[in-house]
KEVO-843323 format. One record per residue (C-alpha): residue in one letter; x, y, z. Coordinates in nm, 3 decimals, decimal comma, always signed. Each point is the difference from the previous one (the first is absolute). Layout:
% residues N
+----+---------+---------+---------+
! aa !       x !       y !       z !
+----+---------+---------+---------+
!  A !       X !       Y !       Z !
...
+----+---------+---------+---------+
This chain:
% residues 337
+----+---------+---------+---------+
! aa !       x !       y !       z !
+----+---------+---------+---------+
!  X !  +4,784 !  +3,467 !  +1,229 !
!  X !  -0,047 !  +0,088 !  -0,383 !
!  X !  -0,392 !  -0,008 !  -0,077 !
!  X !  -0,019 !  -0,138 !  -0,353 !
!  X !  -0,407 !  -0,007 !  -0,073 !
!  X !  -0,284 !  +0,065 !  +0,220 !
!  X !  -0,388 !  -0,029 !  -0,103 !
!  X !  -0,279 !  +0,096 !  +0,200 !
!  X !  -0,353 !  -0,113 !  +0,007 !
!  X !  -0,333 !  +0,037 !  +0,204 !
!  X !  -0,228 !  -0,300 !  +0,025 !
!  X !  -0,340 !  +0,077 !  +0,023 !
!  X !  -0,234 !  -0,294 !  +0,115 !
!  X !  -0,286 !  +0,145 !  +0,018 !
!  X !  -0,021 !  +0,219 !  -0,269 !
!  X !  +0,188 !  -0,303 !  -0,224 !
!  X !  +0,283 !  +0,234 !  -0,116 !
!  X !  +0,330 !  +0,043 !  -0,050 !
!  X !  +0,189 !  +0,331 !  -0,036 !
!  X !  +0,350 !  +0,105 !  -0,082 !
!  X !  +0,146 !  +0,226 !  +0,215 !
!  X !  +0,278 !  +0,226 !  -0,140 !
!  X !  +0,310 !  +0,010 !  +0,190 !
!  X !  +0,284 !  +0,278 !  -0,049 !
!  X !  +0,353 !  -0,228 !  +0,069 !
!  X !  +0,169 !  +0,326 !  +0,043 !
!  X !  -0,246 !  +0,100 !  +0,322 !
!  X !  +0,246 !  +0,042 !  +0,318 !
!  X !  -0,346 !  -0,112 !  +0,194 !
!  X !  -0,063 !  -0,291 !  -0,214 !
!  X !  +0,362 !  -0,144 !  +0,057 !
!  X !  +0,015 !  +0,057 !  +0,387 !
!  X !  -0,378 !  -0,193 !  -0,021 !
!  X !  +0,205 !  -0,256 !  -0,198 !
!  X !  +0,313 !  -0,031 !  +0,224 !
!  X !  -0,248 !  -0,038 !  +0,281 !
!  X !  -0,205 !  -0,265 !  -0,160 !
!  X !  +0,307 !  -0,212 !  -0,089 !
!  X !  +0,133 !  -0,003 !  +0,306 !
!  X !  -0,348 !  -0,070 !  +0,215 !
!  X !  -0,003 !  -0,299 !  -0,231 !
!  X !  +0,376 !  -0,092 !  +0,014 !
!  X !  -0,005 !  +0,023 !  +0,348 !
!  X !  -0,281 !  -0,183 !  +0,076 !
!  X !  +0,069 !  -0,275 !  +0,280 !
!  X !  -0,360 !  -0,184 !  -0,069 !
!  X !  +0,054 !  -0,142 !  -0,390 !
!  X !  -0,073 !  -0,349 !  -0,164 !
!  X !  +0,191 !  -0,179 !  -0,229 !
!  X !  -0,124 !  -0,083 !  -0,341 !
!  X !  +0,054 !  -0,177 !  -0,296 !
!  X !  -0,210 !  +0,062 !  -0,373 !
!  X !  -0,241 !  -0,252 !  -0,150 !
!  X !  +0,161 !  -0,233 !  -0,269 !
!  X !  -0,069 !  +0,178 !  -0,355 !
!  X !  -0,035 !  +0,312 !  -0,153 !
!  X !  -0,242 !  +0,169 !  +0,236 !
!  X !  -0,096 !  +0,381 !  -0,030 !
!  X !  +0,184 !  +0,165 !  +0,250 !
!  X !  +0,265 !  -0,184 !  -0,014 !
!  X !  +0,032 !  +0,056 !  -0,350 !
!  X !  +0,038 !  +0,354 !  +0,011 !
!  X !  +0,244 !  +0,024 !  +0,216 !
!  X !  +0,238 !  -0,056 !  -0,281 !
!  X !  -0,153 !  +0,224 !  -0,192 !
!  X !  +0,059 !  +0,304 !  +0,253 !
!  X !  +0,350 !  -0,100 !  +0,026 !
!  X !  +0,032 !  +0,071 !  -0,364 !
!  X !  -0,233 !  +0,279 !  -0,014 !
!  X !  -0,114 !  -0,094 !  -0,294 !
!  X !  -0,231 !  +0,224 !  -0,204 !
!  X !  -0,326 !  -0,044 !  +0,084 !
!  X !  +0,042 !  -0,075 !  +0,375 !
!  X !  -0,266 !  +0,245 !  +0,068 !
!  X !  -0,270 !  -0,199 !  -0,127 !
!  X !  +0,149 !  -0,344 !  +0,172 !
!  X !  -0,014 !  +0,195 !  +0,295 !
!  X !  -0,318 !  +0,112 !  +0,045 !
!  X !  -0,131 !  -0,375 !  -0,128 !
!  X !  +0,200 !  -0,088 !  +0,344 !
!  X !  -0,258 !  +0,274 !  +0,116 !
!  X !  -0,311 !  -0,147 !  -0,135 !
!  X !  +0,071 !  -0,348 !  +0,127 !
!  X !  +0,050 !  +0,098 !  +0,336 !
!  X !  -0,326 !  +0,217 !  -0,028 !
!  X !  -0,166 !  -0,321 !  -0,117 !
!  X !  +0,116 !  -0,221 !  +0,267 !
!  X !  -0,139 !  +0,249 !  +0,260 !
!  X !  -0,296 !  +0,016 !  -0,097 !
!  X !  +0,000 !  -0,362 !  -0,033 !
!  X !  +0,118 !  -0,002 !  +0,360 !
!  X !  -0,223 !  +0,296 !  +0,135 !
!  X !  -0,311 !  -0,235 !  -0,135 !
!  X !  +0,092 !  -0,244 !  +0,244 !
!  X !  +0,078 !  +0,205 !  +0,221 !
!  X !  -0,307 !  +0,200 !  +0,034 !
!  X !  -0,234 !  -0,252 !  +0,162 !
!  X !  +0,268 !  +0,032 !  +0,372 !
!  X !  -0,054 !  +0,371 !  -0,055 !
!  X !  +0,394 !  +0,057 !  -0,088 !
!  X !  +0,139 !  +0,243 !  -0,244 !
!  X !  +0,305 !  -0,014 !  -0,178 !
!  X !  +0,203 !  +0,286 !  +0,042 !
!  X !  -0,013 !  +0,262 !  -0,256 !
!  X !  +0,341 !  +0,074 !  -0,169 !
!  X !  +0,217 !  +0,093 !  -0,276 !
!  X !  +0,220 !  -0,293 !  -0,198 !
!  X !  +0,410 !  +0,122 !  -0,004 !
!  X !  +0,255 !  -0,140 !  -0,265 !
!  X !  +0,341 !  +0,093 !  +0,126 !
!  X !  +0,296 !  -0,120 !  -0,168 !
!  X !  +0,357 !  +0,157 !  +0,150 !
!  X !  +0,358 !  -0,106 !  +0,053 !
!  X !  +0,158 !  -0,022 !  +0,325 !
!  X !  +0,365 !  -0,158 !  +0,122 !
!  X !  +0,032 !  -0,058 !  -0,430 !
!  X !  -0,295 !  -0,274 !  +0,057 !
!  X !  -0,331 !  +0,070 !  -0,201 !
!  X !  -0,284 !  -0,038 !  +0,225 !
!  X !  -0,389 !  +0,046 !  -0,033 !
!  X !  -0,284 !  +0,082 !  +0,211 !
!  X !  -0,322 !  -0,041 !  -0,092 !
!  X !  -0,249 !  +0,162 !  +0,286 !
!  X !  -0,331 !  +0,091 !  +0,102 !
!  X !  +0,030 !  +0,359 !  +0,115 !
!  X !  -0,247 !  +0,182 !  +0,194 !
!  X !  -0,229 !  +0,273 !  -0,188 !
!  X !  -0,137 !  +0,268 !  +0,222 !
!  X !  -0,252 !  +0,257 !  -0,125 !
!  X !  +0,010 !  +0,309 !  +0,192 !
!  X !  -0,134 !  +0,342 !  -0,005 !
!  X !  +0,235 !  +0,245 !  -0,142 !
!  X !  +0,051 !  +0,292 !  +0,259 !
!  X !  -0,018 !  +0,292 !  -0,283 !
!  X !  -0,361 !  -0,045 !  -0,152 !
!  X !  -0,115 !  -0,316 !  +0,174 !
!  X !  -0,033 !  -0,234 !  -0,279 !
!  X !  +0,042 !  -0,364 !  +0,026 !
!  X !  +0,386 !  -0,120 !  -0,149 !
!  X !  +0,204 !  -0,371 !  +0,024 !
!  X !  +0,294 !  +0,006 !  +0,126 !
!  X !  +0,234 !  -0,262 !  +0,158 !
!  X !  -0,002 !  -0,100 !  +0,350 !
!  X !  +0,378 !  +0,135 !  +0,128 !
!  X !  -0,040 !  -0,165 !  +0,318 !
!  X !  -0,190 !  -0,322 !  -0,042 !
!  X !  +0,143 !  -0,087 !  -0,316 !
!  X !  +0,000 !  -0,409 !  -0,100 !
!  X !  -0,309 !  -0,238 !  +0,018 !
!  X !  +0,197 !  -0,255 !  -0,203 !
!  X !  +0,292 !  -0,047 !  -0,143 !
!  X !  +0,246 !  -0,240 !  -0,212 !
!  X !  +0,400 !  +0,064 !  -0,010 !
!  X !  +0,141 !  -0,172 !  -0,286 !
!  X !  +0,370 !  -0,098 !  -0,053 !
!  X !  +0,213 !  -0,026 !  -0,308 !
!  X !  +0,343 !  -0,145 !  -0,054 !
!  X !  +0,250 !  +0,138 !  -0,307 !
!  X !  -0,223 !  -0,172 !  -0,214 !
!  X !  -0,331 !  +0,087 !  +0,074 !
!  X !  -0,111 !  -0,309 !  +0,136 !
!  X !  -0,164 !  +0,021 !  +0,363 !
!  X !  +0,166 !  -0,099 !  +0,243 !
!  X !  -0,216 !  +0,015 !  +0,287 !
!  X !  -0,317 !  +0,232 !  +0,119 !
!  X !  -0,176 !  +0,110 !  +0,332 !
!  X !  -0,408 !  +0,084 !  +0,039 !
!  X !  -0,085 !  +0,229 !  +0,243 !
!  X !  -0,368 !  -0,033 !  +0,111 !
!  X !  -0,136 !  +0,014 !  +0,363 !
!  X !  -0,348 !  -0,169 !  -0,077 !
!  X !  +0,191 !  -0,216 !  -0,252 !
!  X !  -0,272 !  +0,008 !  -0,255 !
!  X !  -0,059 !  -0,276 !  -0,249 !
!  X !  -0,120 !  +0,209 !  -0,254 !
!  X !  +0,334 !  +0,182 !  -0,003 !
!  X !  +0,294 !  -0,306 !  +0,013 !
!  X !  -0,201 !  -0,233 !  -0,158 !
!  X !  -0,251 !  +0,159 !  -0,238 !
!  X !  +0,146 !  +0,333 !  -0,096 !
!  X !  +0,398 !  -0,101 !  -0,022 !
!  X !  -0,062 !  -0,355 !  -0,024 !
!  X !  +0,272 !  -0,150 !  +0,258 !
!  X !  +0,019 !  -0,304 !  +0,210 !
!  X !  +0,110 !  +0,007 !  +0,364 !
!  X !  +0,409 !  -0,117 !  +0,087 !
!  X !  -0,200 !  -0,131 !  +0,254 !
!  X !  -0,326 !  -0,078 !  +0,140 !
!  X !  -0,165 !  +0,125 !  +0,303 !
!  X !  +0,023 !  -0,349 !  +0,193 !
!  X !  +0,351 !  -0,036 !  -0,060 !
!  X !  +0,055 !  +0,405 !  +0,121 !
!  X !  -0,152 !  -0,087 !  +0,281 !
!  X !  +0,119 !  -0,305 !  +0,086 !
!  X !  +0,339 !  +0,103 !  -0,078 !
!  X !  -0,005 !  +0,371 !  +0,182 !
!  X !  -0,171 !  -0,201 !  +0,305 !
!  X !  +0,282 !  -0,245 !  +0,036 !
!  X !  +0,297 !  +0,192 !  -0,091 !
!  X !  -0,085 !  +0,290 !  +0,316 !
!  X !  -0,044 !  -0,316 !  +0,216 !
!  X !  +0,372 !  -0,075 !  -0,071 !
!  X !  +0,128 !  +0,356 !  +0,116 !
!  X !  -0,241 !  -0,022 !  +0,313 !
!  X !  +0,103 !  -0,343 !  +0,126 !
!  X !  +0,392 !  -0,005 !  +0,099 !
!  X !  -0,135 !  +0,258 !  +0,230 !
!  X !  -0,276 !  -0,219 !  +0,177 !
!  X !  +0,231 !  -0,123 !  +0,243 !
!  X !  +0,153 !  +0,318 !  +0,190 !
!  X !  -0,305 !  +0,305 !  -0,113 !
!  X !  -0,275 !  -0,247 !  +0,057 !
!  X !  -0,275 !  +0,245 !  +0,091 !
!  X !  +0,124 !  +0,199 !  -0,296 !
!  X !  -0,004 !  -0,255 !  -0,263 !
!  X !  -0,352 !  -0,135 !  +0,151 !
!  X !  -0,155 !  +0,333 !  -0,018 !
!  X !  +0,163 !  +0,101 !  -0,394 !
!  X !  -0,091 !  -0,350 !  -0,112 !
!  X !  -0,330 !  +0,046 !  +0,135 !
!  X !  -0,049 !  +0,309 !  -0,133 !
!  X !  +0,180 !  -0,100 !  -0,363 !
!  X !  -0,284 !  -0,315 !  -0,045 !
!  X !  -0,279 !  +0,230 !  +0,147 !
!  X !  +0,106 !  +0,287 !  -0,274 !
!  X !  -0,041 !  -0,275 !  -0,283 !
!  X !  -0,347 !  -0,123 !  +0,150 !
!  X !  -0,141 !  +0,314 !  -0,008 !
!  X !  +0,083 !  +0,168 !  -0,308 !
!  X !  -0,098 !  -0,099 !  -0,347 !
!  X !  +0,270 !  +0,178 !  -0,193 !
!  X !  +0,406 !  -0,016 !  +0,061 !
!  X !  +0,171 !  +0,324 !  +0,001 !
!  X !  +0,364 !  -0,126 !  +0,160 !
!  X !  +0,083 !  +0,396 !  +0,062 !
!  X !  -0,355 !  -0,028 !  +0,234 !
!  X !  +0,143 !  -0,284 !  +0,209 !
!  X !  +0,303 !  +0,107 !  +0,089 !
!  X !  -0,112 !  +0,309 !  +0,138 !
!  X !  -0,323 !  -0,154 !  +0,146 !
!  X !  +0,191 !  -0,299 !  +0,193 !
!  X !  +0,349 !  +0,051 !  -0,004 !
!  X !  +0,085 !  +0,348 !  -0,006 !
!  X !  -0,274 !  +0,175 !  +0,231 !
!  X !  +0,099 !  -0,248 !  +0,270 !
!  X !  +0,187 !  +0,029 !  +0,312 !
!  X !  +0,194 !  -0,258 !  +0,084 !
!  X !  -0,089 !  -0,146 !  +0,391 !
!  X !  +0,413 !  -0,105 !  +0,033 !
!  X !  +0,167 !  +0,280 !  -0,070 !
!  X !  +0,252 !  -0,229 !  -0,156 !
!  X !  -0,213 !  -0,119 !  -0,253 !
!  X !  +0,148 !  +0,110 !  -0,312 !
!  X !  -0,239 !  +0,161 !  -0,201 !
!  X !  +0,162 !  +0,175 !  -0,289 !
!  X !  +0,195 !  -0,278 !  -0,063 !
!  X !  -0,290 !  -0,174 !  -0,055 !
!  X !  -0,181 !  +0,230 !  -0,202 !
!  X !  +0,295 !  +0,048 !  -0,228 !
!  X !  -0,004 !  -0,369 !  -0,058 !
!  X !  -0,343 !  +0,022 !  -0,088 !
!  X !  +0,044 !  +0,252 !  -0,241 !
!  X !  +0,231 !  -0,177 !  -0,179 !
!  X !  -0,226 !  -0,329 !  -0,015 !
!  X !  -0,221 !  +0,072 !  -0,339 !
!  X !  +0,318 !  +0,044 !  -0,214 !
!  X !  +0,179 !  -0,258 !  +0,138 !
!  X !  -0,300 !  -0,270 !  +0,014 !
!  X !  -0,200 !  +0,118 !  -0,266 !
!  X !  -0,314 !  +0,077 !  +0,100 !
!  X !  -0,199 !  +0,265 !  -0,091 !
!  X !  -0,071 !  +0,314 !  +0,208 !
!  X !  -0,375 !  +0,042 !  -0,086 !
!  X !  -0,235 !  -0,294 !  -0,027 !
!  X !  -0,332 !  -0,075 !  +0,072 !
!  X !  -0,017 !  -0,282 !  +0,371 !
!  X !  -0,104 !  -0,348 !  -0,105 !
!  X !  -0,097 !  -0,093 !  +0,338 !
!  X !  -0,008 !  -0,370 !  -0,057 !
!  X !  +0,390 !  +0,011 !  -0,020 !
!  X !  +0,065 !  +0,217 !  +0,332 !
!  X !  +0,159 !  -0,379 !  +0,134 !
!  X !  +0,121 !  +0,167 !  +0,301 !
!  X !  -0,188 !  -0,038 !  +0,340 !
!  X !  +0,090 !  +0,259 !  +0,327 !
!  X !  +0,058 !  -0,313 !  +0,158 !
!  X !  +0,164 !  -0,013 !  +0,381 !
!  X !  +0,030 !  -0,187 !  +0,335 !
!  X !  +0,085 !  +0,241 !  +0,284 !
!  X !  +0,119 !  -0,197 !  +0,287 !
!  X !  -0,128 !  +0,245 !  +0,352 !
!  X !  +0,042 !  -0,296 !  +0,251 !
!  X !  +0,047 !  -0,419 !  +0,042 !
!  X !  -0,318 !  -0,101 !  -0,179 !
!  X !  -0,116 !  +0,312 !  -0,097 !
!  X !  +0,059 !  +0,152 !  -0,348 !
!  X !  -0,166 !  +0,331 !  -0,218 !
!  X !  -0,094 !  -0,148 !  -0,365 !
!  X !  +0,030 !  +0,199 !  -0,255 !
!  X !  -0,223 !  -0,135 !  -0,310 !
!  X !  +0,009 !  +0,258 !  -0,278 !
!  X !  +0,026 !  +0,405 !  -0,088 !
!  X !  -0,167 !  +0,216 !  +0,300 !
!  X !  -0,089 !  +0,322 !  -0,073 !
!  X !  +0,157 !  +0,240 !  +0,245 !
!  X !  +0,199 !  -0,281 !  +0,185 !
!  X !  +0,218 !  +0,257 !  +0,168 !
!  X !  -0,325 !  +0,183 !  +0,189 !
!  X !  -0,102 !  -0,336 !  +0,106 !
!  X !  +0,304 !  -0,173 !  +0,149 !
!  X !  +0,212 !  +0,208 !  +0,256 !
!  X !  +0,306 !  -0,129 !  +0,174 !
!  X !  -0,038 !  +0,212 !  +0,384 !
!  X !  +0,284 !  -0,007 !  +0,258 !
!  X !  -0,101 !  +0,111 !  +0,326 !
!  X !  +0,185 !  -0,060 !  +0,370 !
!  X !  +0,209 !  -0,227 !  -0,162 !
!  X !  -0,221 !  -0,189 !  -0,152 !
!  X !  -0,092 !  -0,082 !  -0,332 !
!  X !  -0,305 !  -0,063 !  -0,211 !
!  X !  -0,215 !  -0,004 !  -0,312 !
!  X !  -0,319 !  +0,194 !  -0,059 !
!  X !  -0,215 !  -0,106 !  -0,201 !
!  X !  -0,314 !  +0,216 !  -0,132 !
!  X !  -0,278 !  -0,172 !  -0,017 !
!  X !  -0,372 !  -0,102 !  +0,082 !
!  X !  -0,040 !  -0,328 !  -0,117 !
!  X !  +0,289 !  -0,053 !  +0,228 !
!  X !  -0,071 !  +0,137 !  +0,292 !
!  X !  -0,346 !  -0,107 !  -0,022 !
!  X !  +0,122 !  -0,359 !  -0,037 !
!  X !  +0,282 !  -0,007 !  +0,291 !
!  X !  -0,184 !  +0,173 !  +0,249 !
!  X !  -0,247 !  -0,318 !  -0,053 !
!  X !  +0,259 !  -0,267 !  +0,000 !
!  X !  +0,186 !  +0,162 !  +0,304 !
!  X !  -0,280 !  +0,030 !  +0,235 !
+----+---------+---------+---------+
């Protein structure tokens, strides 16, 4: 990786500042903060997919411009600065009246070649002030472990043109995609959802038939995980449902499954962080469990825990189902007086 330009700024909300902050390219610790940054962003498996507003807007603008480096890129750069400061506090006013606070930062301009393709990442870092150990004054530094609040990656072709970009944001913040770098969602939350929902239904079925109890308990628990959260983090599910489980046939084939599942975002297109539209979670925990002539379990919708409520028991060769629970029992030790 050959870094090519890299500007640094701290945005102060509530002091309404902005402040350059010198960086020497040459440090050794500055680079290995660098490398690290890249690749926590690179790597990221959570990531949207965006595309820019039609026009000439701001950000997008000067992206061109820090490809060329042209001349007075330090002053285009910290106008980047200012607008973001401006849309915070813009958002922070809203903001204030649920008691939230946006998370202080600094604003990083990195532009840097790597595998001959030019590439730029435009992130909010974190800004930490500590107390220096020597004469215990107060000094900013950056965060080397917790490093990126947000962040856009930003592809170029031969050209210069983009050719395709990834936001990174866990709270996916309006103020960031839409205000601040002024992009419009590939695609919208329903159609994430809706999409992610059905296409994980299609690896779980073919194995309804022989792993029943294991595809009734994953399904149960994959429609129960989109009920109850409010954001999507794919990375979160897998290892929530699918990979913390253990399997009830140990024939069941797990990692096949999960490596299908992996796959699933790249080859369907849906995005790996979203925020739940509920109305469009079109799939119901639905089942018929046949226990004798006449006599069947229904199964309407998600159950939380369905595993510590339902167990199969064999005892003295005989086999049955217990069930957990008081409405039940209360109910059956009526009927069958």
């Amino acid at each position: 990786m050959e870094i090519k330009n890299i500007f640094l700024h701290h945005i102060d909300v509530k002091n309404n500042s902005v402040s350059n902050i010198e960086l020497d390219g040459t440090s050794i610790n500055l680079n290995s903060y660098i490398d690290s940054l890249v690749k926590e962003v690179l790597e990221q498996p959570n990531k949207r997919e965006y595309s820019f507003k039609d026009g000439e807007t701001e950000i997008k603008s000067s992206l061109g411009s820090i490809l060329d480096n042209i001349e007075n890129l330090d002053s285009l750069i910290l106008n980047n600065a200012k607008r973001l400061l401006e849309k915070e506090k813009k958002s922070q006013e809203r903001m204030s009246r649920l008691d939230i606070e946006i998370q202080k930062g600094s604003l990083l301009h990195l532009h840097f070649v790597k595998d001959n393709i030019n590439q730029i990442i435009i992130c909010k870092v974190e800004h930490d002030e500590v107390l220096s150990e020597t004469n215990f004054d107060i000094i900013k530094g950056l965060n080397t472990k917790k490093k990126v609040f947000k962040a856009i990656l930003v592809f170029f072709d031969d050209s210069n043109n983009i050719t395709f970009n990834y936001v990174f944001d866990k709270n996916s913040s309006k103020y960031w995609w839409d205000d601040f770098l002024e992009l419009i969602q590939k695609n919208t939350d329903d159609k994430n959802t809706e999409l992610s929902l059905n296409e994980i239904d299609k690896v779980l079925t073919p194995h309804r038939k022989i792993f029943y109890a294991d595809f009734l308990i994953l399904r149960n628990s994959m429609i129960g995980h989109y009920r109850n959260k409010d954001r999507f983090n794919y990375t979160e599910l897998l290892d929530e449902v699918f990979r913390n489980y253990t399997p009830i046939n140990s024939e069941f084939p797990k990692d096949k499954i999960i490596k299908r599942l992996e796959e699933l975002p790249t080859k369907k297109g849906f995005d790996t962080q979203f925020v739940i539209t509920k109305k469009k979670i079109n799939k119901r925990a639905q089942h018929k469990i046949r226990l004798a002539h006449n006599l069947y379990l229904n199964i309407d919708d998600y159950v939380e825990n369905l595993k510590n409520l339902i167990e199969p028991v064999e005892e003295n060769g005989s086999k049955y189902v217990k069930i957990l629970s008081s409405d039940g029992y209360d109910f059956l030790k009526d009927l069958l007086k």
